[in-house]
C-alpha positions in Angstrom: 5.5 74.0 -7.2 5.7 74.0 -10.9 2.4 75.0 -12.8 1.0 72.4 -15.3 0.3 72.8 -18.5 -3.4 74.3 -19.6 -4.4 71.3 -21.8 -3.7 68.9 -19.5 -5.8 70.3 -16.8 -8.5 70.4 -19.3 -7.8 66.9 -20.5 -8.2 66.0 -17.1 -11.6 68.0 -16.6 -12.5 66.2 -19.9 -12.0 62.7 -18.5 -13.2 62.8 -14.9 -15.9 64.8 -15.6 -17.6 67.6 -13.1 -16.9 64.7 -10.4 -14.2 63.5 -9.0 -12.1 60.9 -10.9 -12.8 57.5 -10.2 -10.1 55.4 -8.2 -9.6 51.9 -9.3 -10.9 49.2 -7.3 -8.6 45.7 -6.1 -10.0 43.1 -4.4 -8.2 41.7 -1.2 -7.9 37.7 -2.2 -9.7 36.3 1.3 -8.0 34.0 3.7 -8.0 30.7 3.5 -10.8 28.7 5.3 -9.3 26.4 8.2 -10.7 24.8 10.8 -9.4 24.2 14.8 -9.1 21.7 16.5 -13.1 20.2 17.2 -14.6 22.6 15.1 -16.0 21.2 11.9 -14.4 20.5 8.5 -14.9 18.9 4.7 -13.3 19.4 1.7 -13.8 23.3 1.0 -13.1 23.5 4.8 -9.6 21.5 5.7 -8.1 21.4 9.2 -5.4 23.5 10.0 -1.6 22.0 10.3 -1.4 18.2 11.2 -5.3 18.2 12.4 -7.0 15.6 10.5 -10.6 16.0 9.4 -12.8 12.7 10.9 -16.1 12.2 10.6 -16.5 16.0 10.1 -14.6 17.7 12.8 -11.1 18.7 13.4 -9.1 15.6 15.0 -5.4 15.3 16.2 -3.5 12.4 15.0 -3.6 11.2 18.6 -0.5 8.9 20.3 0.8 5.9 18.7 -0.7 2.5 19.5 0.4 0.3 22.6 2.1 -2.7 21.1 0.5 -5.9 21.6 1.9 -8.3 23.1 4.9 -10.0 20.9 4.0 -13.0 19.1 5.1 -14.8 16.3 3.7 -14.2 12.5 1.9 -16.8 10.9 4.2 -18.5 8.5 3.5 -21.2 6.1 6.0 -22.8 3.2 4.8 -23.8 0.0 7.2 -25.7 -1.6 7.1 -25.3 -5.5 8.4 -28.2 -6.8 5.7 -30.4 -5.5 3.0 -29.4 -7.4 0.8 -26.8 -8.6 1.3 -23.3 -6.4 -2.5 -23.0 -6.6 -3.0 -26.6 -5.3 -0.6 -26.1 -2.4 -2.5 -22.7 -1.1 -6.0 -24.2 -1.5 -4.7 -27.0 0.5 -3.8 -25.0 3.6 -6.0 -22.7 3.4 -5.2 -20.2 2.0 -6.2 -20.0 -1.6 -4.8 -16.8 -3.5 -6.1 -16.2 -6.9 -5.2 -13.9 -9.4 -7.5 -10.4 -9.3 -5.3 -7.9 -11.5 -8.0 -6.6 -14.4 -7.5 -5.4 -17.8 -8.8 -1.8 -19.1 -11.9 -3.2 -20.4 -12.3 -4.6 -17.1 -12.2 -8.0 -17.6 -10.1 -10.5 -14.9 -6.8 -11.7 -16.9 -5.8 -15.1 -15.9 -2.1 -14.2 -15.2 -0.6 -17.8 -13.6 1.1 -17.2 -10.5 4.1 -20.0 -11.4 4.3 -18.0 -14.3 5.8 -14.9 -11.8 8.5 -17.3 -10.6 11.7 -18.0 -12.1 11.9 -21.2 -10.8 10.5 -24.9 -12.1 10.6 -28.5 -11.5 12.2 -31.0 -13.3 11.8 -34.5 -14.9 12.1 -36.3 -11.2 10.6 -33.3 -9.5 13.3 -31.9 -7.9 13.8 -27.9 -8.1 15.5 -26.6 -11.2 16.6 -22.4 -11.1 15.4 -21.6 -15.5 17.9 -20.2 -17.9 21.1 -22.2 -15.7 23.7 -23.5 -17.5 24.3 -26.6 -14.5 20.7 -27.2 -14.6 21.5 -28.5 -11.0 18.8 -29.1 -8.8 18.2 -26.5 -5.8 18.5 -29.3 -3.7 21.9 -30.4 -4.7 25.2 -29.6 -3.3 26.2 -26.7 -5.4 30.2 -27.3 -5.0 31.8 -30.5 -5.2 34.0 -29.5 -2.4 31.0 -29.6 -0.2 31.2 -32.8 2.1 27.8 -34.2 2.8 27.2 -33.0 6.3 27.0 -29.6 4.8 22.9 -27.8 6.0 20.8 -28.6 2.3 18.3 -25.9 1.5 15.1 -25.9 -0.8 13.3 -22.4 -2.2 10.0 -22.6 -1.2 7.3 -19.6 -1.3 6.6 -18.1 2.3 3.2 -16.8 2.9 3.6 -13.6 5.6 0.1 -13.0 6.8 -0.7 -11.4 10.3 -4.6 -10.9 10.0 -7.3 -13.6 10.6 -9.6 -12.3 7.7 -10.8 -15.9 7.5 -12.4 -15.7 11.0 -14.1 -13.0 10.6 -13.7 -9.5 9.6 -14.7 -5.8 10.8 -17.4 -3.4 10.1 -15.2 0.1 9.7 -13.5 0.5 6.3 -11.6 4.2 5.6 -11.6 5.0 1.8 -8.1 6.5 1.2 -7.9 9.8 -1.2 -5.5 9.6 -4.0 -1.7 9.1 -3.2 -2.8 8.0 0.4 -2.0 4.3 1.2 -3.1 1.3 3.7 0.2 0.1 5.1 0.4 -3.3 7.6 3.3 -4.9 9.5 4.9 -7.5 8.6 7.8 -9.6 9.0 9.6 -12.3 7.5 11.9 -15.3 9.0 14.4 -15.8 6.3 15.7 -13.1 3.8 14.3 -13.4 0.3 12.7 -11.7 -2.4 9.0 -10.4 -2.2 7.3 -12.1 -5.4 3.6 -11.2 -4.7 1.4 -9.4 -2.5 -2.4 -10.3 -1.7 -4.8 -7.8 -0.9 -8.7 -7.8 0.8 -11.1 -5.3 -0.6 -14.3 -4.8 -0.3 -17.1 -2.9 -2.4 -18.4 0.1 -0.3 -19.5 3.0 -2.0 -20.8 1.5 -5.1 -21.7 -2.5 -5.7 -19.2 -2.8 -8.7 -15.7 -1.1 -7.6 -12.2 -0.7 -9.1 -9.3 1.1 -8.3 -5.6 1.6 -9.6 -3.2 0.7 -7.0 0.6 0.2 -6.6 2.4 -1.7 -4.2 5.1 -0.2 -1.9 7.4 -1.4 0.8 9.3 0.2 3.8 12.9 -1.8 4.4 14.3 -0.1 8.0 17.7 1.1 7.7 20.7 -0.1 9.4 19.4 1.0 13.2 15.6 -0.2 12.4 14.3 2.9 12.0 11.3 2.5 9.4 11.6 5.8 6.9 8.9 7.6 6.2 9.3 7.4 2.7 8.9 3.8 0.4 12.2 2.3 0.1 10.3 0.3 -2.8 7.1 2.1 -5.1 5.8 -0.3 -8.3 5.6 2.3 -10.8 3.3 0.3 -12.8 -0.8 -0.2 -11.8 -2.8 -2.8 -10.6 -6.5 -2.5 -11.4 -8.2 -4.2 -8.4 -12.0 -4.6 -7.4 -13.7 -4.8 -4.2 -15.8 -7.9 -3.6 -14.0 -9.7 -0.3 -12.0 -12.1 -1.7 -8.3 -12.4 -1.7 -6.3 -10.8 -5.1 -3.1 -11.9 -5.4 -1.2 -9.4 -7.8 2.8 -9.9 -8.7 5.2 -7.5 -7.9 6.4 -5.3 -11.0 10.2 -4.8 -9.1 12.5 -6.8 -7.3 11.9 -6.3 -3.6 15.2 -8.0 -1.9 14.4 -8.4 2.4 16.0 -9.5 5.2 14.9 -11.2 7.8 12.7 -9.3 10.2 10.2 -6.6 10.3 8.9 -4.6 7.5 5.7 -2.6 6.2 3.6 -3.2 3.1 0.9 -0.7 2.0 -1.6 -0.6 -1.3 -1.0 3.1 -2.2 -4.3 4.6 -4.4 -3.8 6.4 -7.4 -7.7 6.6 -7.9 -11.0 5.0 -9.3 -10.3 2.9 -12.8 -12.7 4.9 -14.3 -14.6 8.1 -13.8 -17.6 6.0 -13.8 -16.4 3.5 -11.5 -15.5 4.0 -7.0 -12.6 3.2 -5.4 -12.9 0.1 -3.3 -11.6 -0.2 0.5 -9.6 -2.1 2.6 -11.3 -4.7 4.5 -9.6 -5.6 8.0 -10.5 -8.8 10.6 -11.9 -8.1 13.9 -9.0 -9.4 16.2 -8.9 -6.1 18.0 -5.3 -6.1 17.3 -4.5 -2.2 16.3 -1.0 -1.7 16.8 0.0 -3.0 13.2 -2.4 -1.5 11.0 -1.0 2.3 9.7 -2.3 4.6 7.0 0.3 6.4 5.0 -0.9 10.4 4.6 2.1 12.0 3.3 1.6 16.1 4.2 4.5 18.4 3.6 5.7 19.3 7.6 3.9 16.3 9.4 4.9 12.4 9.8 3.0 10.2 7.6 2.3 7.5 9.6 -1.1 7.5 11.2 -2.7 4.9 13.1 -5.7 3.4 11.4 -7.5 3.6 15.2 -7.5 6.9 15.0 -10.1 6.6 12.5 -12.3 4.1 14.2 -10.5 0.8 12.5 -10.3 -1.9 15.0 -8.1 -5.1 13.6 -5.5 -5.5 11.5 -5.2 -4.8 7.8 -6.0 -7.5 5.1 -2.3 -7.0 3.3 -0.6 -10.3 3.0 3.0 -10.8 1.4 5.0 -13.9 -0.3 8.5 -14.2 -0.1 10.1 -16.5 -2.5 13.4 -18.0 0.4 15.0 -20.7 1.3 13.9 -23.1 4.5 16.9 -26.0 6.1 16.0 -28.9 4.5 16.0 -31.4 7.5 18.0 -34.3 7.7 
């Protein structure tokens, strides 16, 4: 062993003193808090892999739904050419008014014919804008067309599945940000999704308003539904709670086929830091087997059934399809 130099022994003596040198402390970062499966969670406490936290303890997603028994959607036609679109809706029923609010809060009277690139001409028949034929809908569109040819007419389709009207239920779930409320759906004619009409309702605070975008799952080729939104609005829609329908239009073109699909109202939080999020309201048909909410976690499916957290009907989420219906001879 080599000796050390004299002064550095006695710098060393110097600095430590008569005891013994001091050793530096670290501090072992602590574990993450998790909770098991029935034991009890919040937000400083979150559930450990694909265990979701309801109504404060540890919960597994649970087994998908039974599926009802099949029956048809609801679908009603609203032909534009015959009047006002608002007219025709109040008329059956089902009156959708516009919702979508400004930053200062304010509603902004955006007219839903507006939305639609269609309008009706001098003897009402249906006229596509910014044609150069100016031909009606209606009308053969080649000469070579004999007259025995199927006529069709573009009409707005209503795709509702929920009974709001009648009644709807007492359990709401408040989504966190980038979580959505997602409904099936499904349509009899392809078509392209123009609107979307939503039921909230104030729960946490009497005045609510969140910023919302619209999203739609297409299934691919095999009818698999992804698990991702084959359609996302980038843009917001400021929305309030309050029970009544809003009827927002679609920022991107949304092209469907016939059949089933899924429409969700994803959150991207309150409108203000003053203001709550409002939530989805749903009817009480007991129907739970089309009703989903969308929790995207890194490792674990999204889809989770909205029973699972006490919800017993089927979402408020309506959808209109701008299509064409066989005109009948």
């Amino acid at each position: 062993m080599m000796n050390r130099p004299r002064h550095l022994l006695m710098s060393a003596l110097l600095l430590c003193g008569a005891g013994a040198c001091a050793q530096e402390v670290t501090e072992e970062p602590e574990p993450a808090v998790s909770a098991a499966l029935g034991e009890p969670c919040a937000a400083e406490v979150a559930c450990t892999g694909s265990l979701l936290c309801v109504d404060g303890l540890c919960t597994e997603r649970g087994d998908l739904p039974e599926a009802a028994p099949d029956e048809p959607d609801v679908w009603s036609y609203f032909d534009v050419a015959s009047g006002g679109l608002g007219d025709s809706l109040e008329a059956s029923g089902d009156v959708l008014t516009d919702a979508e609010t400004g930053p200062g809060g304010d509603a902004q009277d955006v007219s839903v014919k507006d939305g639609l690139e269609l309008d009706s001409g001098p003897d009402g028949d249906l006229e596509t804008q910014g044609g150069d034929s100016g031909e009606s809908a209606t009308d053969i569109a080649d000469d070579g067309e004999s007259e025995e040819d199927v006529e069709t007419e573009t009409l707005l389709i209503l795709l509702k599945d929920d009974s709001i009207e009648a009644g709807a239920g007492d359990t709401y779930f408040l989504l966190n940000d980038g979580e959505a409320w997602v409904a099936d759906l499904s349509t009899p004619v392809d078509g392209q999704l123009k609107f979307a009409e939503v039921f909230l309702a104030d729960v946490s605070a009497p005045k609510s308003c969140g910023r919302f975008r619209i999203a739609v799952w297409a299934p691919d080729e095999n009818g698999v539904m992804p698990d991702m939104p084959t359609h996302v609005e980038t843009e917001q829609h400021l929305l309030i709670g309050g029970g009544e329908g809003q009827t927002v239009p679609l920022t991107i073109a949304v092209e469907l086929i016939a059949g089933s699909f899924r429409i969700g109202v994803i959150l991207d939080g309150p409108c203000t830091e003053e203001t709550y999020s409002p939530a989805l309201m749903s009817d009480a048909s007991g129907v739970v087997d089309a009703s989903w909410l969308w929790i995207p976690v890194d490792g674990t499916p999204p889809w989770v059934p909205a029973s699972v957290f006490g919800v017993d009907g089927r979402w408020g989420i309506r959808a209109i399809l701008e299509g064409e219906k066989v005109v009948e001879p």
